[in-house]
N, CA, C and O of each residue as an XYZ file, in Angstrom:
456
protein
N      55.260     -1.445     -4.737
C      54.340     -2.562     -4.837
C      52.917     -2.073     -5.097
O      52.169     -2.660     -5.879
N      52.533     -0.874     -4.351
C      51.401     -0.313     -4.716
C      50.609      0.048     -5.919
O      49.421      0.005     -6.239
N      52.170      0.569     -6.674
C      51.263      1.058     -8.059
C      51.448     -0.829     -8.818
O      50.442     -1.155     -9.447
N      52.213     -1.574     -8.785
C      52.397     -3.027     -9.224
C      50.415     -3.020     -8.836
O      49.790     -2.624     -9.820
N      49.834     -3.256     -8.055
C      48.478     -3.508     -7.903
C      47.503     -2.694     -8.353
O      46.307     -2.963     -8.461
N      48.079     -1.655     -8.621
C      46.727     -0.296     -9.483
C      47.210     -0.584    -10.978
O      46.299     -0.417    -11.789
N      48.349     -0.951    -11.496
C      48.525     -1.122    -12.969
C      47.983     -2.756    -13.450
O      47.707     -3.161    -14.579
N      47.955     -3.497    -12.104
C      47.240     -4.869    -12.806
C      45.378     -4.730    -12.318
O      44.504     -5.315    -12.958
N      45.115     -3.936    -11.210
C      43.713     -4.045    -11.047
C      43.495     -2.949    -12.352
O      42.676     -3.549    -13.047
N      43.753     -1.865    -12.931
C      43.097     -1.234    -13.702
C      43.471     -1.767    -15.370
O      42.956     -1.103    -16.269
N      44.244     -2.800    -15.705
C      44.380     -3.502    -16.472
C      43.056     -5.203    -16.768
O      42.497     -5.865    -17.643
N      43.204     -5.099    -15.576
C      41.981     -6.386    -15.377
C      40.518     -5.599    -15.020
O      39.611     -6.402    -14.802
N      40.171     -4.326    -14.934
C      39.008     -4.245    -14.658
C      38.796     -3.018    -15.777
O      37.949     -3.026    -16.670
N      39.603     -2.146    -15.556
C      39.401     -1.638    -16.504
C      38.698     -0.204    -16.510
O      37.796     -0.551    -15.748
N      38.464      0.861    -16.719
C      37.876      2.244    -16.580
C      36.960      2.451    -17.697
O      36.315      3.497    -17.773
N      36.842      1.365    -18.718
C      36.214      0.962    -19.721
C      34.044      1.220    -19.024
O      33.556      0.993    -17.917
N      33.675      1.518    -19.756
C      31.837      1.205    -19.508
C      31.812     -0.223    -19.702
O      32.578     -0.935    -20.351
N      30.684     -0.543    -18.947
C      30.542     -1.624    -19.116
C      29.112     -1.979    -20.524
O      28.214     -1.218    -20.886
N      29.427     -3.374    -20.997
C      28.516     -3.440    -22.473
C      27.154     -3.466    -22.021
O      26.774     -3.936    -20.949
N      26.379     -2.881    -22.990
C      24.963     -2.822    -22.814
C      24.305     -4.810    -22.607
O      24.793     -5.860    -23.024
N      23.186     -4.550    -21.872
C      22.997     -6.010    -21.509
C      22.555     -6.783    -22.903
O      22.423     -6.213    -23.986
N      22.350     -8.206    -22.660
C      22.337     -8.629    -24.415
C      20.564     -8.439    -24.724
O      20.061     -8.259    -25.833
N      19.685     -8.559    -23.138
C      18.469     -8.336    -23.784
C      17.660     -6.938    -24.050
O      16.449     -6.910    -23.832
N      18.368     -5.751    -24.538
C      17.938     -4.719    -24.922
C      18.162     -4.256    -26.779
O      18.035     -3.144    -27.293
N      18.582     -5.783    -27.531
C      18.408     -5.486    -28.669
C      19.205     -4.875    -29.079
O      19.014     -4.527    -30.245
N      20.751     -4.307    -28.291
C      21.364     -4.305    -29.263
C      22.499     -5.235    -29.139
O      22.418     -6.332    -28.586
N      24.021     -4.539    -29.912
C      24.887     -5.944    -30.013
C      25.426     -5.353    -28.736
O      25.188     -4.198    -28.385
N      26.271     -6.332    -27.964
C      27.105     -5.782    -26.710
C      27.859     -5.441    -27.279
O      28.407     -5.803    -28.320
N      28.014     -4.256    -26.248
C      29.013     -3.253    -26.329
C      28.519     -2.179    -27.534
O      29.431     -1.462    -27.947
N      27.621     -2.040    -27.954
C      27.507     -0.929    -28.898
C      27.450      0.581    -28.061
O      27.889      1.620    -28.554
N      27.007      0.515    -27.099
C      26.920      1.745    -26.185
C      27.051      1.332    -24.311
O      27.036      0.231    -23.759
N      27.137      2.303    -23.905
C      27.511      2.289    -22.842
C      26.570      1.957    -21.880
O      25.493      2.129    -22.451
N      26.368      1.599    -20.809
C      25.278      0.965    -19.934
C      25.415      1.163    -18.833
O      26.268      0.513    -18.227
N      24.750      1.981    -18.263
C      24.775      2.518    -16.634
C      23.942      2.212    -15.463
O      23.022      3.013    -15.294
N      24.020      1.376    -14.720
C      23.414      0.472    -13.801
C      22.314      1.367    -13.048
O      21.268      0.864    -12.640
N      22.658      2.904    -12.870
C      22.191      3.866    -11.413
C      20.804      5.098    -12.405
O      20.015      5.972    -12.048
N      21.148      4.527    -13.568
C      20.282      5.280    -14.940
C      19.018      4.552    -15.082
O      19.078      3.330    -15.224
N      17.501      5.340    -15.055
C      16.570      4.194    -15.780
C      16.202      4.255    -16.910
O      16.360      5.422    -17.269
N      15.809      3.689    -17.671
C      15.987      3.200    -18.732
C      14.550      3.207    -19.342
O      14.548      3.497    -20.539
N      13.419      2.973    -18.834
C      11.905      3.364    -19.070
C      11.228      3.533    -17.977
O      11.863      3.258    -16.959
N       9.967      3.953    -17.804
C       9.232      4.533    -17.195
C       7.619      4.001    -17.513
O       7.168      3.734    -18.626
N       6.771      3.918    -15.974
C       5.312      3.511    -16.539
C       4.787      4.249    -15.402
O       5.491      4.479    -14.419
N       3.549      4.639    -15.500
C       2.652      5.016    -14.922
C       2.334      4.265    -13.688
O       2.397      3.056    -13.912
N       2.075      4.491    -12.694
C       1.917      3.277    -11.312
C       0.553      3.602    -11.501
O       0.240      4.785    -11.634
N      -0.606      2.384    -11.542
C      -1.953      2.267    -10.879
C      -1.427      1.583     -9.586
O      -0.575      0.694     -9.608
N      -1.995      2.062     -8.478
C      -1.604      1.388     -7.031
C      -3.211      0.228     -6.913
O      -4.350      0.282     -7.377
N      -2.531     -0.619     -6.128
C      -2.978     -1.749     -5.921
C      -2.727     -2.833     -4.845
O      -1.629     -3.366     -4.679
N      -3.608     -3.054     -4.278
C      -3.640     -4.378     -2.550
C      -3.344     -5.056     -3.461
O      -2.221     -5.450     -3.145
N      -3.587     -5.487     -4.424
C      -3.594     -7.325     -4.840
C      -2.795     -7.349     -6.189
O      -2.845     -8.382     -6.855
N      -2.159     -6.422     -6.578
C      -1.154     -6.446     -7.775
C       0.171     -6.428     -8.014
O       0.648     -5.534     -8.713
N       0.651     -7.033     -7.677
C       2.203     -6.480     -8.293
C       2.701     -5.049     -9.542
O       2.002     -4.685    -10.487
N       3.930     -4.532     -9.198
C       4.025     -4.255    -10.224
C       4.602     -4.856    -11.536
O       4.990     -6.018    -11.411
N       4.712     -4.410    -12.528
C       4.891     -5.306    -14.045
C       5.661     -4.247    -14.878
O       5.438     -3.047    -15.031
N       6.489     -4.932    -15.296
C       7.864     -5.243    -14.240
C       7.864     -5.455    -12.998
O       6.705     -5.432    -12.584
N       8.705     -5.677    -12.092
C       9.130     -6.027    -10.856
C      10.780     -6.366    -11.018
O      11.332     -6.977    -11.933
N      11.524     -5.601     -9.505
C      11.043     -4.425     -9.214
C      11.703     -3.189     -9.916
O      12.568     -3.283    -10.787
N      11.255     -2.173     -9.493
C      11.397     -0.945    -10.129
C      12.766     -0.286     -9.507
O      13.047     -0.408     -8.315
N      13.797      0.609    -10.684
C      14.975      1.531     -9.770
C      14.553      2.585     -9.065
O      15.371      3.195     -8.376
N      13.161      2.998     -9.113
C      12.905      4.426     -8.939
C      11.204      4.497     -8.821
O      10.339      4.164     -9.631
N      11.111      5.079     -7.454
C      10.080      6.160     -8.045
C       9.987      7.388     -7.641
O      10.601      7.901     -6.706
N       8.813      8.128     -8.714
C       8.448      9.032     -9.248
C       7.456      9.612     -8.577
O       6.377      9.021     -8.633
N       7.516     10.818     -7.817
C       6.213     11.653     -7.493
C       5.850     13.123     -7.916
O       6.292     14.208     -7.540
N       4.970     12.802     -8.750
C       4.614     13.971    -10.002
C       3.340     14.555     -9.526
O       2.681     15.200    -10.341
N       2.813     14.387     -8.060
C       2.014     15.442     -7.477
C       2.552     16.674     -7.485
O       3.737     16.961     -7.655
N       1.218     17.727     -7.209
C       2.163     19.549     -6.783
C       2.251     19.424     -5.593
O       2.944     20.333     -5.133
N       1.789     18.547     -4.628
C       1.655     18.358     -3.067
C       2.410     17.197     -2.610
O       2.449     16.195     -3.324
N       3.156     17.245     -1.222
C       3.546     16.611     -0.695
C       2.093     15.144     -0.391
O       0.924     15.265     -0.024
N       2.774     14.108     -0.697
C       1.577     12.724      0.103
C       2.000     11.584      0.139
O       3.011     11.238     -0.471
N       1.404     10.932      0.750
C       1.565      9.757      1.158
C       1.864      8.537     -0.126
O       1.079      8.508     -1.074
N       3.127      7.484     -0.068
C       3.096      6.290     -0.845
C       3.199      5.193      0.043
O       3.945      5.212      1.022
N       2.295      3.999     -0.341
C       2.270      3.037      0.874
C       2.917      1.870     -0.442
O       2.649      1.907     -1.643
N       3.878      0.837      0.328
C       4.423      0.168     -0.498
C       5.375     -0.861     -0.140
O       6.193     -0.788      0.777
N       5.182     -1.932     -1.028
C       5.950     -3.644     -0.647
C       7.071     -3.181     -1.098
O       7.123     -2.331     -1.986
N       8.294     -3.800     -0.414
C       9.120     -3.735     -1.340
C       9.798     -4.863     -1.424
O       9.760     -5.667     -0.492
N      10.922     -5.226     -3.177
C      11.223     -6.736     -3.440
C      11.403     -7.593     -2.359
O      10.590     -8.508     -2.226
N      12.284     -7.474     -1.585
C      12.739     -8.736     -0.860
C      11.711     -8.981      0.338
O      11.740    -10.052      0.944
N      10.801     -7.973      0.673
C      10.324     -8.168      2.045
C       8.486     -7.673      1.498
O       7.878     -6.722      1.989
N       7.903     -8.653      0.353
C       6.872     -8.489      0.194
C       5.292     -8.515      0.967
O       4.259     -8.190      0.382
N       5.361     -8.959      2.346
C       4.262     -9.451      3.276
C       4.225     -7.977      3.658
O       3.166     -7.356      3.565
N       5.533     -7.298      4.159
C       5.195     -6.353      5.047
C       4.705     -5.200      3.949
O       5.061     -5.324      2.777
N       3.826     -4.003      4.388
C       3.695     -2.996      3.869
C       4.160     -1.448      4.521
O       3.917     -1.249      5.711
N       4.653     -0.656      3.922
C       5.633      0.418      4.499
C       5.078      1.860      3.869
O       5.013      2.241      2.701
N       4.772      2.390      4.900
C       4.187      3.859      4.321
C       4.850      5.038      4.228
O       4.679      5.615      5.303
N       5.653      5.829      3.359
C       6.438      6.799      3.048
C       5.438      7.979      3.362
O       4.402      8.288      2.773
N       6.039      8.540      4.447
C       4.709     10.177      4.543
C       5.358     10.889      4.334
O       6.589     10.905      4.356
N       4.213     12.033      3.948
C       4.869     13.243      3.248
C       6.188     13.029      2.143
O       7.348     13.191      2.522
N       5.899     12.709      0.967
C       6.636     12.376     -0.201
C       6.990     14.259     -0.881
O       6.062     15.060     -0.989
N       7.794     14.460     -1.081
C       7.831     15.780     -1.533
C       7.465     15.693     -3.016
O       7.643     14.640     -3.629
N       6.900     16.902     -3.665
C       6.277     16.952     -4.833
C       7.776     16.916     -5.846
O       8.515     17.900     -5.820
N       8.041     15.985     -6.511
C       9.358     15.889     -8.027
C      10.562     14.706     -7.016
O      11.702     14.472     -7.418
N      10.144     14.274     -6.072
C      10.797     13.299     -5.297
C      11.320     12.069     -6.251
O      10.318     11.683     -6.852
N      12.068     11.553     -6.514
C      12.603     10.452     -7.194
C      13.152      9.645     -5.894
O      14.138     10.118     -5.328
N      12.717      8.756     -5.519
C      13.361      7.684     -4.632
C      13.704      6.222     -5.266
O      13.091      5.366     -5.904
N      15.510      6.469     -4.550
C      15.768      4.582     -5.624
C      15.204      3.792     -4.451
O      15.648      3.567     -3.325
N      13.960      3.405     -5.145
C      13.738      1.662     -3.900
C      13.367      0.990     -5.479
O      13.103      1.314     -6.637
N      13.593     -0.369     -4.441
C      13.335     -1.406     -5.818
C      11.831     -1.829     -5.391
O      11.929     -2.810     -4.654
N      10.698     -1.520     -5.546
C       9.802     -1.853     -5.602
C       8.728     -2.717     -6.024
O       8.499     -2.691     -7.234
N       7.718     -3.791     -5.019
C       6.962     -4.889     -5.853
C       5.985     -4.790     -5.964
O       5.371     -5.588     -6.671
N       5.196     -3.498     -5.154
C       3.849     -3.597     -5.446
C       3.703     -1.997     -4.550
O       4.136     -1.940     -3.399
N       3.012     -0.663     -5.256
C       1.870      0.455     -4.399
C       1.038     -0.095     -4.289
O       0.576     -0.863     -5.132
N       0.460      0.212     -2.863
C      -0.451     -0.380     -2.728
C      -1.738      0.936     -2.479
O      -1.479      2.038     -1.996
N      -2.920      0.554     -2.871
C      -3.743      1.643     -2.872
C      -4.488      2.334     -1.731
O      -5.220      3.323     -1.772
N      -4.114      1.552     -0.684
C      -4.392      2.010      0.778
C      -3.699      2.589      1.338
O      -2.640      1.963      1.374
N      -3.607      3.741      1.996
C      -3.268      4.672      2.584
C      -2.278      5.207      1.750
O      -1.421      5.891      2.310
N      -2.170      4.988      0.050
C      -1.403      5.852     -0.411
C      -2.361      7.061     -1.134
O      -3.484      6.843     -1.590
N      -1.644      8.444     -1.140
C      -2.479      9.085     -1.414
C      -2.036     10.333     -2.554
O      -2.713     11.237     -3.044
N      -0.302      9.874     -2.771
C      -0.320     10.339     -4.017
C      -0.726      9.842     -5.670
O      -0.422      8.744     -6.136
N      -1.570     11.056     -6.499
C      -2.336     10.456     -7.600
C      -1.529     10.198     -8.473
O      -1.761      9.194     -9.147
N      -0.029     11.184     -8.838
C       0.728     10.617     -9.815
C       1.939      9.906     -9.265
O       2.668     10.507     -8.476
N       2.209      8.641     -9.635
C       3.835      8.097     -9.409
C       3.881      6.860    -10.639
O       3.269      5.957    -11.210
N       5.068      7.591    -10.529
C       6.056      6.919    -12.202
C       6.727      5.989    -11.639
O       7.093      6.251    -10.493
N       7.115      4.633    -12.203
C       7.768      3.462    -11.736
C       8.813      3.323    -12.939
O       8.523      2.855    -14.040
N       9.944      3.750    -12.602
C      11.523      4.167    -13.259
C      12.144      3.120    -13.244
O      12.530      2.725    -12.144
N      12.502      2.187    -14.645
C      13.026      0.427    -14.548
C      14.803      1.461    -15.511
O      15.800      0.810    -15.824
């Protein structure tokens, strides 16, 4: 009965990639599309009163040579603010992010990975 349920779940789901989304311009399914991959990259200016743009982000980026501080909203729980210390220098962290904020963060470079 067991394999009866691995030959109809891998028939209905499939080991197949899944199609690229329809708003990236191309046709679905022309290439493969990986949910845990980002896809572009921007520069973070940190900011009390800004969102980021986009919103939110898969990733960020800390492109200091020094360990420091990122202070930061994140999507679902935007009021509160949360301070990451000591960020290691080439750190990639997946948070989905809505806003750095420029207080008490104190690393100068971070990349916001969509």
């Amino acid at each position: 009965m067991h394999k009866i349920w691995m030959a109809l779940g891998l028939s209905l789901f499939g080991w197949a990639a899944y199609a690229a989304p329809a708003d990236d311009g191309q046709t679905a399914g022309a290439r493969a599309w990986i949910l845990s991959q980002a896809r572009s990259g921007v520069a973070v200016t940190p900011s009390d009163s800004t969102d980021l743009s986009p919103k939110p982000t898969r990733y960020l980026y800390n492109g200091n040579a020094t360990a420091c501080n990122i202070a930061l909203r994140m999507i679902d729980d935007g009021a509160n603010t949360i301070t990451l210390v000591s960020v290691q220098p080439g750190a990639v962290l997946p948070l989905e992010v809505a806003r750095v904020m420029s207080t008490n963060t104190t690393c100068s470079t971070i990349i916001a990975l969509y």
